[in-house]
PDB file of N, H, CA, C and O in Angstrom:
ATOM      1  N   UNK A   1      22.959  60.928 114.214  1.00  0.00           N
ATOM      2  CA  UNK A   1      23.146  61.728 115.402  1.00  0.00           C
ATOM      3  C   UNK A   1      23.955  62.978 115.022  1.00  0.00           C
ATOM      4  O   UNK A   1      24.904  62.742 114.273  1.00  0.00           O
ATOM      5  N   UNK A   2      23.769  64.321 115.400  1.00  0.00           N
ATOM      6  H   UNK A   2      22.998  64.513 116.008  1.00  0.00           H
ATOM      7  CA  UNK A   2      24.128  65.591 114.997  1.00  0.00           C
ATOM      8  C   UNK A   2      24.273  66.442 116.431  1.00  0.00           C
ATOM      9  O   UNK A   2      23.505  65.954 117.259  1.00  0.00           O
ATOM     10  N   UNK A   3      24.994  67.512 116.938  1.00  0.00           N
ATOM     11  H   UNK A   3      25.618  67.909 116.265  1.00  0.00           H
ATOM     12  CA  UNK A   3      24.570  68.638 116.879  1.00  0.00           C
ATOM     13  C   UNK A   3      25.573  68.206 118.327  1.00  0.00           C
ATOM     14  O   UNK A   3      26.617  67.553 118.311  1.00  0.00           O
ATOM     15  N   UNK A   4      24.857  68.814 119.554  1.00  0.00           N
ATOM     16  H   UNK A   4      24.010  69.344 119.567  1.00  0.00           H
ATOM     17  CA  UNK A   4      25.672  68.842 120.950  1.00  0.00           C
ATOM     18  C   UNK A   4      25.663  67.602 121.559  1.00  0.00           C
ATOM     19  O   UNK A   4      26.594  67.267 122.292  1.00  0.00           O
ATOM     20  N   UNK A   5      24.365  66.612 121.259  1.00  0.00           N
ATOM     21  H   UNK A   5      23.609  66.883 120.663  1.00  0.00           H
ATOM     22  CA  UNK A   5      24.273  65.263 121.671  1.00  0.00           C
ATOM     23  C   UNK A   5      25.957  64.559 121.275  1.00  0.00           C
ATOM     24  O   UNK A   5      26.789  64.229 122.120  1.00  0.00           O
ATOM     25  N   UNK A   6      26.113  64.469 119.792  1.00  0.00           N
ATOM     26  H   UNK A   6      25.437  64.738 119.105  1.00  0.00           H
ATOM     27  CA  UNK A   6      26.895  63.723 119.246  1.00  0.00           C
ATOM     28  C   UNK A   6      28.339  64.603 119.562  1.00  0.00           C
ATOM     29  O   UNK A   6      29.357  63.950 119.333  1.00  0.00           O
ATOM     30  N   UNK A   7      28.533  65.878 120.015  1.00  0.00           N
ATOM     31  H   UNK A   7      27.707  66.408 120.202  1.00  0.00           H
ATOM     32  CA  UNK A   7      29.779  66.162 120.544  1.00  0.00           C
ATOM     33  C   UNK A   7      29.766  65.609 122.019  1.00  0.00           C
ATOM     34  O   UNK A   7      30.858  65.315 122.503  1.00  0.00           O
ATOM     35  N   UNK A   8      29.173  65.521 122.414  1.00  0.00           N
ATOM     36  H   UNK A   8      28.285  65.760 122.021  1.00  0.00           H
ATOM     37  CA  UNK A   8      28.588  65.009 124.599  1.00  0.00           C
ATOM     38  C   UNK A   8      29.410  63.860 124.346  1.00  0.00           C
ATOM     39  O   UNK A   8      30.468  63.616 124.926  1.00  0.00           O
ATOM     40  N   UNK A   9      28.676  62.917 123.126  1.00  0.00           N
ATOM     41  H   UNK A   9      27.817  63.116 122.655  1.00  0.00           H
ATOM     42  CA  UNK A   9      29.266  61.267 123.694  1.00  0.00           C
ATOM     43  C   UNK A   9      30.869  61.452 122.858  1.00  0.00           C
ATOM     44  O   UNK A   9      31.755  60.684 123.234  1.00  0.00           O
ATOM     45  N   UNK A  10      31.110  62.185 122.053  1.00  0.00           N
ATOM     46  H   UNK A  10      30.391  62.809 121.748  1.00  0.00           H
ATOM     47  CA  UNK A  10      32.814  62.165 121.424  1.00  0.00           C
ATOM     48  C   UNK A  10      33.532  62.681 122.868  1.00  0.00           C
ATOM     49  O   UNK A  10      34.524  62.126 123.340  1.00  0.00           O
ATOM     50  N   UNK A  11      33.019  63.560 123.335  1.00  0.00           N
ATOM     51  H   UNK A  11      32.213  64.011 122.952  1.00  0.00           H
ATOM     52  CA  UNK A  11      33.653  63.888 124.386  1.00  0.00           C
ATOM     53  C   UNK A  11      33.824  62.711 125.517  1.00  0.00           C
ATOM     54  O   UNK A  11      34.800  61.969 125.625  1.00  0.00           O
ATOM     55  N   UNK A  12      33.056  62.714 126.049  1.00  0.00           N
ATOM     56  H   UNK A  12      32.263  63.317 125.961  1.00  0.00           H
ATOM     57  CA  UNK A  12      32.892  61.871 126.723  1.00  0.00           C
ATOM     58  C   UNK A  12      33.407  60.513 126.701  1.00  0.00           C
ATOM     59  O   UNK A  12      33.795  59.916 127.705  1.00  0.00           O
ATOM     60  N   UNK A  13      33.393  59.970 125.325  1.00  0.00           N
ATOM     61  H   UNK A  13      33.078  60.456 124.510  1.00  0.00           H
ATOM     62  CA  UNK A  13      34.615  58.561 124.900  1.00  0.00           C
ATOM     63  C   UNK A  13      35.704  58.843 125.212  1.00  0.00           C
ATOM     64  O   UNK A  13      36.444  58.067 125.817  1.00  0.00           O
ATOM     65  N   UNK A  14      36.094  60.293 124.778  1.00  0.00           N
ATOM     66  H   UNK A  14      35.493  60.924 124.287  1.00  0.00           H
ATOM     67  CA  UNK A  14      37.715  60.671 124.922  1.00  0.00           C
ATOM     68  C   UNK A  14      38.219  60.549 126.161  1.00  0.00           C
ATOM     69  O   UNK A  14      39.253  59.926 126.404  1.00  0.00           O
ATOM     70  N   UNK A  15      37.360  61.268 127.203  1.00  0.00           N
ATOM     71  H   UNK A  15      36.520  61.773 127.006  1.00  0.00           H
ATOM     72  CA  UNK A  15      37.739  61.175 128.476  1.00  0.00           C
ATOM     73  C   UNK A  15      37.592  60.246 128.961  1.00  0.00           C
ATOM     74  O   UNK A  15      38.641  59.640 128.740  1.00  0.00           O
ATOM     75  N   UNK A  16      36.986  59.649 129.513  1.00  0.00           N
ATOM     76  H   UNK A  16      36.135  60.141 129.692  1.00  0.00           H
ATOM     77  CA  UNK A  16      37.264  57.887 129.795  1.00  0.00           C
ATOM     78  C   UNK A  16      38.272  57.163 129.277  1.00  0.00           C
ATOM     79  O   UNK A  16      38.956  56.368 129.922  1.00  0.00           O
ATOM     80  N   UNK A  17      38.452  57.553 127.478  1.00  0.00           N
ATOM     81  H   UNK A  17      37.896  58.199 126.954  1.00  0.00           H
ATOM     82  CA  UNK A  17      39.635  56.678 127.611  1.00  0.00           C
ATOM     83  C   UNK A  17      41.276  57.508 127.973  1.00  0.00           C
ATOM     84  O   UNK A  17      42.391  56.989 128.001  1.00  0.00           O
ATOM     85  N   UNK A  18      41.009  58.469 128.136  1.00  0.00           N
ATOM     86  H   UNK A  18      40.103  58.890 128.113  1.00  0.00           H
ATOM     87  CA  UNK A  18      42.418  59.707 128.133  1.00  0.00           C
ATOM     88  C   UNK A  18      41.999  60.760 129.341  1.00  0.00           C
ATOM     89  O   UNK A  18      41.940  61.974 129.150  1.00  0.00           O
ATOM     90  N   UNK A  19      41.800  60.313 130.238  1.00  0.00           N
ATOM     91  H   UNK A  19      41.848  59.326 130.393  1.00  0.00           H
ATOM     92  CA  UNK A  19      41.654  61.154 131.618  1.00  0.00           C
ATOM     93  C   UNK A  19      42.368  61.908 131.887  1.00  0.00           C
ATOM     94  O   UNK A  19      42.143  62.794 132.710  1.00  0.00           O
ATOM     95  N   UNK A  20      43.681  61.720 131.108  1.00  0.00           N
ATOM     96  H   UNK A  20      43.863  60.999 130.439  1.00  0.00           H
ATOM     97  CA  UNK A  20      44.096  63.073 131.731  1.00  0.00           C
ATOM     98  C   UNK A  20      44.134  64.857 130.950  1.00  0.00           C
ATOM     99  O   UNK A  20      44.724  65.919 131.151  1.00  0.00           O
ATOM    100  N   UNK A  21      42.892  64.184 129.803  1.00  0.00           N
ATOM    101  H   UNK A  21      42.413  63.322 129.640  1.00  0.00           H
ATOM    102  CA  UNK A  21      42.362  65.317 129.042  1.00  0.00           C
ATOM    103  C   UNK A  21      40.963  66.223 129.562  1.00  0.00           C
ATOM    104  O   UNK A  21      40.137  66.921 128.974  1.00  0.00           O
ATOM    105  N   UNK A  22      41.155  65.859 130.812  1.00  0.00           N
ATOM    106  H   UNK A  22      41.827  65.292 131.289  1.00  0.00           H
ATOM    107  CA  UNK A  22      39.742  66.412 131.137  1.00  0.00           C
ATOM    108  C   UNK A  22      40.024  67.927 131.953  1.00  0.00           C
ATOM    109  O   UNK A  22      39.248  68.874 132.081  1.00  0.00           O
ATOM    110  N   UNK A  23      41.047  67.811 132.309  1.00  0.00           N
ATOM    111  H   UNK A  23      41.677  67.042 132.204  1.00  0.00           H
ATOM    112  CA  UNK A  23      40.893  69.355 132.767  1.00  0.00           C
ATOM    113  C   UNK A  23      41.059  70.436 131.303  1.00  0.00           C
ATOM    114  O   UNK A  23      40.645  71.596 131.290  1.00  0.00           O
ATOM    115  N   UNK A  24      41.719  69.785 130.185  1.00  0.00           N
ATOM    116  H   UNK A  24      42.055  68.843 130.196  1.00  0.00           H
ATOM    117  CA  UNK A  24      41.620  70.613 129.420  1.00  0.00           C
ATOM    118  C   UNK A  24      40.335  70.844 128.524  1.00  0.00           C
ATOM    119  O   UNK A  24      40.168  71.640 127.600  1.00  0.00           O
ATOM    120  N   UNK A  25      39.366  69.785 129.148  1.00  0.00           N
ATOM    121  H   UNK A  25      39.502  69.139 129.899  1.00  0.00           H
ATOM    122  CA  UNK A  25      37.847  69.840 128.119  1.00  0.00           C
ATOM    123  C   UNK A  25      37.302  71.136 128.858  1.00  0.00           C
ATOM    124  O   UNK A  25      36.224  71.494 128.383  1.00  0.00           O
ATOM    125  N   UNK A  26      37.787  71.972 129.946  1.00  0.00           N
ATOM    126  H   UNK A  26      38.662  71.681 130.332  1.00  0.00           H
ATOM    127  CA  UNK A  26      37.242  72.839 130.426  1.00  0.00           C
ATOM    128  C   UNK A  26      37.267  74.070 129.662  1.00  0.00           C
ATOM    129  O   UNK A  26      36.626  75.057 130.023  1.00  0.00           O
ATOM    130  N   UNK A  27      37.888  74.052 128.757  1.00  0.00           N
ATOM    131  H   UNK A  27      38.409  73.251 128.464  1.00  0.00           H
ATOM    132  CA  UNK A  27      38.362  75.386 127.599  1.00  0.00           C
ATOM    133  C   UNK A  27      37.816  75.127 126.581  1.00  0.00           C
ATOM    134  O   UNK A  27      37.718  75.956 125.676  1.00  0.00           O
ATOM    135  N   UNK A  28      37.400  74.073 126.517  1.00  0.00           N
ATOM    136  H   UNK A  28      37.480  73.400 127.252  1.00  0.00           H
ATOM    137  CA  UNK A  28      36.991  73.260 125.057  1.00  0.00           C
ATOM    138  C   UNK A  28      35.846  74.634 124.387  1.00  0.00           C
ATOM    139  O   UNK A  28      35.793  74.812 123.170  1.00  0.00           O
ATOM    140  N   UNK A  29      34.901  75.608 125.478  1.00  0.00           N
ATOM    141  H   UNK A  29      34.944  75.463 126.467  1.00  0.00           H
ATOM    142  CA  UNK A  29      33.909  76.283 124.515  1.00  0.00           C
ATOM    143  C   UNK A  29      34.564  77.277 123.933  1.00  0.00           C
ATOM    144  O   UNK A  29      34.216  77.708 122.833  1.00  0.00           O
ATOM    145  N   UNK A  30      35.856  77.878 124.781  1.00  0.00           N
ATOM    146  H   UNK A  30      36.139  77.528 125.674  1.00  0.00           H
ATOM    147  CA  UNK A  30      36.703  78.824 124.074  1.00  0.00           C
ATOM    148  C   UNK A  30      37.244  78.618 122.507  1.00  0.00           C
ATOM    149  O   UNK A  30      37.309  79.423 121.578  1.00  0.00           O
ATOM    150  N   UNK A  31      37.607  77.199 122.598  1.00  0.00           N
ATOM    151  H   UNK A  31      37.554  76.545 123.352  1.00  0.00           H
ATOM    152  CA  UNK A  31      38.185  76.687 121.653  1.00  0.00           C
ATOM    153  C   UNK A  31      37.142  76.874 120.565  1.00  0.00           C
ATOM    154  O   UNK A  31      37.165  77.641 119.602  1.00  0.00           O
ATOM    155  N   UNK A  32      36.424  76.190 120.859  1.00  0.00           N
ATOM    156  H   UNK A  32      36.405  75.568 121.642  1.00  0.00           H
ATOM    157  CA  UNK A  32      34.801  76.315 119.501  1.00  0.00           C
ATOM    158  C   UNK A  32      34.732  77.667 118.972  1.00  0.00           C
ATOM    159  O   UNK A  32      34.887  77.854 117.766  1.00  0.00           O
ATOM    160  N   UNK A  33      34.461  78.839 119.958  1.00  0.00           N
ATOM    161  H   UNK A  33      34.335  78.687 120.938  1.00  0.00           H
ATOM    162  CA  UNK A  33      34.343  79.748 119.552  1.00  0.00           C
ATOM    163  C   UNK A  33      35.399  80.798 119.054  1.00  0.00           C
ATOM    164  O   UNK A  33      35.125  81.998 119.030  1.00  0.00           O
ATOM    165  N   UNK A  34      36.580  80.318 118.670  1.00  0.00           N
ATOM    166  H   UNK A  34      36.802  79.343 118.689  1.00  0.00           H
ATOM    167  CA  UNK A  34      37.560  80.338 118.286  1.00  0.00           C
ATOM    168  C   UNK A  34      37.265  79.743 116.830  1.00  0.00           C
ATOM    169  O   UNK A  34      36.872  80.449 115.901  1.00  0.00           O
ATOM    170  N   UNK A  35      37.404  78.922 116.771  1.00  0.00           N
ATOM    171  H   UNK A  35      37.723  78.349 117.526  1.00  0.00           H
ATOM    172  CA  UNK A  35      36.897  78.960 115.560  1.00  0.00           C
ATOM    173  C   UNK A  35      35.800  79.070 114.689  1.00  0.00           C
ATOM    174  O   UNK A  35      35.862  78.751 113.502  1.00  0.00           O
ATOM    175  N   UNK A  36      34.980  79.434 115.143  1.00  0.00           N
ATOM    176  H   UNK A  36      34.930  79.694 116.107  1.00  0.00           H
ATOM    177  CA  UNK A  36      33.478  80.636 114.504  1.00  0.00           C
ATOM    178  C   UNK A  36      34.245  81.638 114.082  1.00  0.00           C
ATOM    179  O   UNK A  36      34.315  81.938 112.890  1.00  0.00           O
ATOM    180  N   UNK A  37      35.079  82.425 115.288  1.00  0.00           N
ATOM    181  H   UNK A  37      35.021  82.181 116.256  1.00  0.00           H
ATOM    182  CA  UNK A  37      35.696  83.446 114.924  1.00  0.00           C
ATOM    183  C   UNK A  37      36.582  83.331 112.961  1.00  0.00           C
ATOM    184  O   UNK A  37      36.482  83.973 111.915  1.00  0.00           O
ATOM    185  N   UNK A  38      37.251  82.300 113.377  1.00  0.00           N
ATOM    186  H   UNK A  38      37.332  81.779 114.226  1.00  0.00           H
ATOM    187  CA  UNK A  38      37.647  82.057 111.896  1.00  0.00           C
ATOM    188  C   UNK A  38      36.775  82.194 110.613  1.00  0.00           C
ATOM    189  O   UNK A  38      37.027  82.708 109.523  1.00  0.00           O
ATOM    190  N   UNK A  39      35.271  81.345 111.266  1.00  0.00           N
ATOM    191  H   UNK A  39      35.065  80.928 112.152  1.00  0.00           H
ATOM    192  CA  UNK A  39      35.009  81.648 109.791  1.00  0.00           C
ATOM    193  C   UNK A  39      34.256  82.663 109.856  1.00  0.00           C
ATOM    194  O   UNK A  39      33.554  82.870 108.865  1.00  0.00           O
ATOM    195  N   UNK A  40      34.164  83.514 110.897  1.00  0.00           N
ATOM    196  H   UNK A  40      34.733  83.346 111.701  1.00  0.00           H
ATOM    197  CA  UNK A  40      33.600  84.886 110.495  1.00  0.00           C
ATOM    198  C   UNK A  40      34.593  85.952 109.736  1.00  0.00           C
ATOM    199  O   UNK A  40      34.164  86.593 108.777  1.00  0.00           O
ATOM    200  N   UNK A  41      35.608  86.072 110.093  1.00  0.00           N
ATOM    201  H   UNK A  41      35.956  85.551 110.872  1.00  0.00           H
ATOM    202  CA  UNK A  41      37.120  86.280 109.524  1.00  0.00           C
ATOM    203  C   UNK A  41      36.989  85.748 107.729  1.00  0.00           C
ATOM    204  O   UNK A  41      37.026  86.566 106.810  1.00  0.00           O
ATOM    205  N   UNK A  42      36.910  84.961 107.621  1.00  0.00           N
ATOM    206  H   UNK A  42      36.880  84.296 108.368  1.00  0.00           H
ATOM    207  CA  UNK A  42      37.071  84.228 106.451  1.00  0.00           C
ATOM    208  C   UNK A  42      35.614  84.584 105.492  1.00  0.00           C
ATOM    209  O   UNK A  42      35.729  84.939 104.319  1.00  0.00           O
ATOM    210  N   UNK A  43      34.572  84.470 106.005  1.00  0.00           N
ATOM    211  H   UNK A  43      34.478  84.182 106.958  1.00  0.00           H
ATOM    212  CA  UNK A  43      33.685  84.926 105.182  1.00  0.00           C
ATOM    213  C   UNK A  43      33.302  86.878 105.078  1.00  0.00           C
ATOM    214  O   UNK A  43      32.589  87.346 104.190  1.00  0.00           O
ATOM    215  N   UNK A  44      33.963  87.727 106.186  1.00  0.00           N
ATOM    216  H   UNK A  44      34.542  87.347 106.907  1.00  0.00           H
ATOM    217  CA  UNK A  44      33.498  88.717 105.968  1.00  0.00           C
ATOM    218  C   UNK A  44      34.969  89.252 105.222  1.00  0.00           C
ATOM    219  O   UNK A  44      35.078  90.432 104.887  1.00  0.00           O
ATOM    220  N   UNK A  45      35.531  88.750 105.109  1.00  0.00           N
ATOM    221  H   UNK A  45      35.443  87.792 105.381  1.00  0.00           H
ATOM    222  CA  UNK A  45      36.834  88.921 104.484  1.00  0.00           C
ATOM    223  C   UNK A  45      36.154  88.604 102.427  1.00  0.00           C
ATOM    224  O   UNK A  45      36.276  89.262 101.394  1.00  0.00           O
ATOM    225  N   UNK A  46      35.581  87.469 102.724  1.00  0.00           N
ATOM    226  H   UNK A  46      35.482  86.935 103.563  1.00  0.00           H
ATOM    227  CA  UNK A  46      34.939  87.398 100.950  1.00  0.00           C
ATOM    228  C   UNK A  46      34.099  88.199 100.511  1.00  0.00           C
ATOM    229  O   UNK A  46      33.948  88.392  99.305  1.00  0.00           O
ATOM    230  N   UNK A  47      33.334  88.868 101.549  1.00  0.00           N
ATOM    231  H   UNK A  47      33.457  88.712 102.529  1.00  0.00           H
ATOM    232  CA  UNK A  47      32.176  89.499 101.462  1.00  0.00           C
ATOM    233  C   UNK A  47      33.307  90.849 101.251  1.00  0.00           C
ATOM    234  O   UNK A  47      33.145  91.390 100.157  1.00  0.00           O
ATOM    235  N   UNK A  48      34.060  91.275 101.833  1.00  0.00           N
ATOM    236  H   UNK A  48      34.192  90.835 102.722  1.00  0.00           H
ATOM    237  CA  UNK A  48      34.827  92.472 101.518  1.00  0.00           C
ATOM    238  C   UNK A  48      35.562  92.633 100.274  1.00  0.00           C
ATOM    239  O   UNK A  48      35.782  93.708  99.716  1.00  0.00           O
ATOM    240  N   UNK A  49      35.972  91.328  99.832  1.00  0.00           N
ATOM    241  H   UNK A  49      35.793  90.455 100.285  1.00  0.00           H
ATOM    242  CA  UNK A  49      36.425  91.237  98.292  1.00  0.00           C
ATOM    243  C   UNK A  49      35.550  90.819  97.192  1.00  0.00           C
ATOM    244  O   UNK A  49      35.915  90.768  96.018  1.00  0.00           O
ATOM    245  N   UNK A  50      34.170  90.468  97.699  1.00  0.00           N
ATOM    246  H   UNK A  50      33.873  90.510  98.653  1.00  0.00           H
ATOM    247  CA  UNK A  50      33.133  90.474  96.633  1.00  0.00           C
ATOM    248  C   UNK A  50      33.153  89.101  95.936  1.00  0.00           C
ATOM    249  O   UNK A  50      32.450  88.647  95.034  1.00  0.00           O
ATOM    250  N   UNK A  51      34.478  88.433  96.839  1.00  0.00           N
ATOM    251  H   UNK A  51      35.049  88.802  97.572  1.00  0.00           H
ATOM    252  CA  UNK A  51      34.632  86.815  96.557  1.00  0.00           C
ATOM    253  C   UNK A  51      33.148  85.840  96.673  1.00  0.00           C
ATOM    254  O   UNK A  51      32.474  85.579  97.669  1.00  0.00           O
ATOM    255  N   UNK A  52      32.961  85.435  95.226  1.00  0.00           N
ATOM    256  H   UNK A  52      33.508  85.647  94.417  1.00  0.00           H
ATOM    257  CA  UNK A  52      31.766  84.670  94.582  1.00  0.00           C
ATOM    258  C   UNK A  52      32.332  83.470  93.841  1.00  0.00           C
ATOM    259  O   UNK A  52      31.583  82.586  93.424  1.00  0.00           O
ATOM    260  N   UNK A  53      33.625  83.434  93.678  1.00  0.00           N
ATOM    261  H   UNK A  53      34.233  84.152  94.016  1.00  0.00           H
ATOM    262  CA  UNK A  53      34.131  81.348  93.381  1.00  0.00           C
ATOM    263  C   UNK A  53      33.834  81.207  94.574  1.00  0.00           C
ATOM    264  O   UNK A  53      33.950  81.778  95.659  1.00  0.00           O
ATOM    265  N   UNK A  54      33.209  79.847  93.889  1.00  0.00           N
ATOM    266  H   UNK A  54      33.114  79.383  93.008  1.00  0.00           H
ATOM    267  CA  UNK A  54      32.802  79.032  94.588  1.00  0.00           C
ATOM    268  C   UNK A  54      32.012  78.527  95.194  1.00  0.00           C
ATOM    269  O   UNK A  54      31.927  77.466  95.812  1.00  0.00           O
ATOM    270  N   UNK A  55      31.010  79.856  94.880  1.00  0.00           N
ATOM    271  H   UNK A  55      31.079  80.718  94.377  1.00  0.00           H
ATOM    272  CA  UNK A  55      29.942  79.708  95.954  1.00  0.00           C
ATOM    273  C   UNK A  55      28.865  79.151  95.439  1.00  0.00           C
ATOM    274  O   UNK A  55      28.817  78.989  94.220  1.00  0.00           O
ATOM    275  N   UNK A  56      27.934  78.802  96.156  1.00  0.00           N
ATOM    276  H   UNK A  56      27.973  78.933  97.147  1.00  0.00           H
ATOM    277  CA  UNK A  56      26.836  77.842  95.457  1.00  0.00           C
ATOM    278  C   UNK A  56      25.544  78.469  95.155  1.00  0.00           C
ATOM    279  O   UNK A  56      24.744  77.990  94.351  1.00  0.00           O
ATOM    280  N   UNK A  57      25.291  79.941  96.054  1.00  0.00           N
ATOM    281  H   UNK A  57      25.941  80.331  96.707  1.00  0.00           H
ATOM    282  CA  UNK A  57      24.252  80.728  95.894  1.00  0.00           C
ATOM    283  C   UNK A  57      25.006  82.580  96.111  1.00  0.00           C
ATOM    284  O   UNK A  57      26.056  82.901  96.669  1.00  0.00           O
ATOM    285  N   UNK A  58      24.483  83.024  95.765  1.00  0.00           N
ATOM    286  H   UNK A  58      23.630  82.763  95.313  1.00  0.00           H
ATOM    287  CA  UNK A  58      24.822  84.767  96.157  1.00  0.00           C
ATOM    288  C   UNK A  58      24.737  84.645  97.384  1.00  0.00           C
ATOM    289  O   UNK A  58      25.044  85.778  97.754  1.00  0.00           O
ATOM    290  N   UNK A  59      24.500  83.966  98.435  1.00  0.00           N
ATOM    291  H   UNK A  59      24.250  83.045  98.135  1.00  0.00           H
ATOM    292  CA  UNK A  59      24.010  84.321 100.216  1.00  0.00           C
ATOM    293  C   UNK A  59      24.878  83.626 100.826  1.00  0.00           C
ATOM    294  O   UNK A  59      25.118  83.658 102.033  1.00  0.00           O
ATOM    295  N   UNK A  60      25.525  82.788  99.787  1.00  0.00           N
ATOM    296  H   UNK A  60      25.331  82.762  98.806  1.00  0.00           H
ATOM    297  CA  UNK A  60      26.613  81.904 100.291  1.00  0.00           C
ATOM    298  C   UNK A  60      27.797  82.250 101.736  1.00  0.00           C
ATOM    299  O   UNK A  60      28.111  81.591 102.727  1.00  0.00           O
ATOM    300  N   UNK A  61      28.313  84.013 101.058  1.00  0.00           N
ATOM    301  H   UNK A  61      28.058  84.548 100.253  1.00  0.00           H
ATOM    302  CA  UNK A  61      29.266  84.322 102.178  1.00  0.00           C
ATOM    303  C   UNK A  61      28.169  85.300 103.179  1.00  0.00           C
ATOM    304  O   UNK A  61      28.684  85.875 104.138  1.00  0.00           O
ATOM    305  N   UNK A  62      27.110  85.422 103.010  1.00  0.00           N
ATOM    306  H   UNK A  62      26.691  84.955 102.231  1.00  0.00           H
ATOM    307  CA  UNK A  62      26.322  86.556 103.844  1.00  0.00           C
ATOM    308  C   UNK A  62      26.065  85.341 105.359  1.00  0.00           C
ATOM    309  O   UNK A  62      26.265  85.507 106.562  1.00  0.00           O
ATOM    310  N   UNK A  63      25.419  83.854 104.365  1.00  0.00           N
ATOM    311  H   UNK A  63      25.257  83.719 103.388  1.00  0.00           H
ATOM    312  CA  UNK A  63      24.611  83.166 105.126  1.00  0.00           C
ATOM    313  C   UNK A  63      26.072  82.594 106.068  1.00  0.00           C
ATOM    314  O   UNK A  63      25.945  82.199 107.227  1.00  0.00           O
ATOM    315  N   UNK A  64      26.821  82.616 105.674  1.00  0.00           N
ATOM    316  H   UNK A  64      26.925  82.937 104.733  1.00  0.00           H
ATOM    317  CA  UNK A  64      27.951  81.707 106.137  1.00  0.00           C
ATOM    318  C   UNK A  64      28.990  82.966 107.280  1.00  0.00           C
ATOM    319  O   UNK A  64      29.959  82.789 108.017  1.00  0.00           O
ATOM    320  N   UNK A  65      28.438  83.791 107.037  1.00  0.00           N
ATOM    321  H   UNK A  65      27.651  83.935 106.437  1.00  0.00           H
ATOM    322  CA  UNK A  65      28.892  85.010 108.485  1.00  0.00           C
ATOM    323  C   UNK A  65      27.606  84.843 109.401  1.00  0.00           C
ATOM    324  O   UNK A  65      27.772  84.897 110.619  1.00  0.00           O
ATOM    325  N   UNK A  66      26.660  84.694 109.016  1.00  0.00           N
ATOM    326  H   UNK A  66      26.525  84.650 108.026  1.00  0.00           H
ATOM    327  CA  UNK A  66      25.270  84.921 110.212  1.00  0.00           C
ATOM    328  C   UNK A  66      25.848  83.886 110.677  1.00  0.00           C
ATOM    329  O   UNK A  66      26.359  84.111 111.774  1.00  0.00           O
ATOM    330  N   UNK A  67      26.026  82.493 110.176  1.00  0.00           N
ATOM    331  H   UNK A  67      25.611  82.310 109.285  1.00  0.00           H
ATOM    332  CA  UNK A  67      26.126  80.770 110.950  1.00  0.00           C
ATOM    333  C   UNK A  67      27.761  81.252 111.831  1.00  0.00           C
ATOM    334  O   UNK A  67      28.169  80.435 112.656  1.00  0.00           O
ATOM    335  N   UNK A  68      28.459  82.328 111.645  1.00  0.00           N
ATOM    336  H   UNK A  68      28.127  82.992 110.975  1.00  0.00           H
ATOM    337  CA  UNK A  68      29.639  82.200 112.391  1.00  0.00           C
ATOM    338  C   UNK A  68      29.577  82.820 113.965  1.00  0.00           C
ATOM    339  O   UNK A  68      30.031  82.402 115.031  1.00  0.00           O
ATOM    340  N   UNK A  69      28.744  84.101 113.570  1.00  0.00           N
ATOM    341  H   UNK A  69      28.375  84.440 112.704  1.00  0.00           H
ATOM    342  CA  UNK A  69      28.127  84.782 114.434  1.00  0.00           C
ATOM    343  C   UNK A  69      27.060  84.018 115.117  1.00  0.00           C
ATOM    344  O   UNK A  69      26.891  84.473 116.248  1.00  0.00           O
ATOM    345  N   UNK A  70      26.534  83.349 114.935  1.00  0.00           N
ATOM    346  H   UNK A  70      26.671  82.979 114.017  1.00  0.00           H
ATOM    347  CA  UNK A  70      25.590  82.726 115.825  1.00  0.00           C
ATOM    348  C   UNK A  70      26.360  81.722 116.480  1.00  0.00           C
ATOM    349  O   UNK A  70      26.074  81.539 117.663  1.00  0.00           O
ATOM    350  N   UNK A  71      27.457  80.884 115.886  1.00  0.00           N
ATOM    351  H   UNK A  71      27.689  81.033 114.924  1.00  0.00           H
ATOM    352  CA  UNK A  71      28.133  80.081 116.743  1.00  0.00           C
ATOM    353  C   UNK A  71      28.980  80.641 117.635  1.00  0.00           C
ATOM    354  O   UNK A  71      29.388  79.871 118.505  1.00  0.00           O
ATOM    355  N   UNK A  72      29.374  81.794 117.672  1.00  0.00           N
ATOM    356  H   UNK A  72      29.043  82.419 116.966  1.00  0.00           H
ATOM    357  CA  UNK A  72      30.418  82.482 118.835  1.00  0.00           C
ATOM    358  C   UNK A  72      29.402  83.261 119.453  1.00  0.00           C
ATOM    359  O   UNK A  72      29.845  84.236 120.060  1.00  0.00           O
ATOM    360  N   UNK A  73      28.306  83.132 119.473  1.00  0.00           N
ATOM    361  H   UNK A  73      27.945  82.340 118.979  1.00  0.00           H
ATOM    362  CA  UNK A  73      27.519  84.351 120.533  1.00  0.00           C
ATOM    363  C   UNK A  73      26.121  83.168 121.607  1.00  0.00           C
ATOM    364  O   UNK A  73      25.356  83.303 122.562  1.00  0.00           O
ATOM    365  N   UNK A  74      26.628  81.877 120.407  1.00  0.00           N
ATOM    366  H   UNK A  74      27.249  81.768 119.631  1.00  0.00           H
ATOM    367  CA  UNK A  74      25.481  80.825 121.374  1.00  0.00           C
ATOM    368  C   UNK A  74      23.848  80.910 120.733  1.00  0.00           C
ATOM    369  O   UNK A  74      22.924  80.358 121.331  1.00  0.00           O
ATOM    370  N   UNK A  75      23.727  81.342 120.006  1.00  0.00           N
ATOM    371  H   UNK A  75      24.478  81.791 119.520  1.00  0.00           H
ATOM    372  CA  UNK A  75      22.575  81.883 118.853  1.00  0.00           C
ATOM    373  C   UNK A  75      22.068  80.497 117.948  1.00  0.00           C
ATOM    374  O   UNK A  75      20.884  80.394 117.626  1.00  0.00           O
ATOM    375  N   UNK A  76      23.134  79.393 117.554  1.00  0.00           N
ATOM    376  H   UNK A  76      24.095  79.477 117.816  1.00  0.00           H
ATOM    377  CA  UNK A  76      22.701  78.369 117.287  1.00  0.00           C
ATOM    378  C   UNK A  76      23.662  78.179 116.512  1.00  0.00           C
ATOM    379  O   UNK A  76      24.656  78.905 116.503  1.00  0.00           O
ATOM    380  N   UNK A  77      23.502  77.205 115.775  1.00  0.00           N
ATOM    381  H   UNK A  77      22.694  76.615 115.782  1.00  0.00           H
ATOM    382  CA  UNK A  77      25.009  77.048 114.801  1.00  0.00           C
ATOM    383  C   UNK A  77      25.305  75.643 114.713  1.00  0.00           C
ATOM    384  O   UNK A  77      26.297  75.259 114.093  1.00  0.00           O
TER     385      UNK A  77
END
């Protein structure tokens, strides 16, 4: 199980058992996209220093800013 299904039921366990976390699951997409933001930060930051440890292909930090940008704009991710 992957993707929004398998965040639905984590969520969803939590709250049932910790109810009184549910008004704060209302921020929860801010939060996500909060951290996209990071790794868009973090990879266009490598891409600006030409930073290549580590990486597993040359598209490594290109492909890994598109996946950040698509997760903070709702694009897929």
């Amino acid at each position: 199980m992957e993707g929004p299904q398998t965040a639905r039921w984590f969520i969803d366990g939590n709250a049932t058992q910790m109810p009184e976390i549910r008004p704060q699951l209302a921020h929860l997409d801010c939060l996500v996209k909060a951290r996209w933001l990071a790794n868009a930060i973090y990879f266009a930051d490598r891409i600006g220093r030409r930073g290549e440890r580590g990486s597993d292909s040359p598209t490594t930090n290109q492909d890994g800013l598109a996946e950040a940008y698509a997760g903070m704009t709702g694009g897929g991710a």
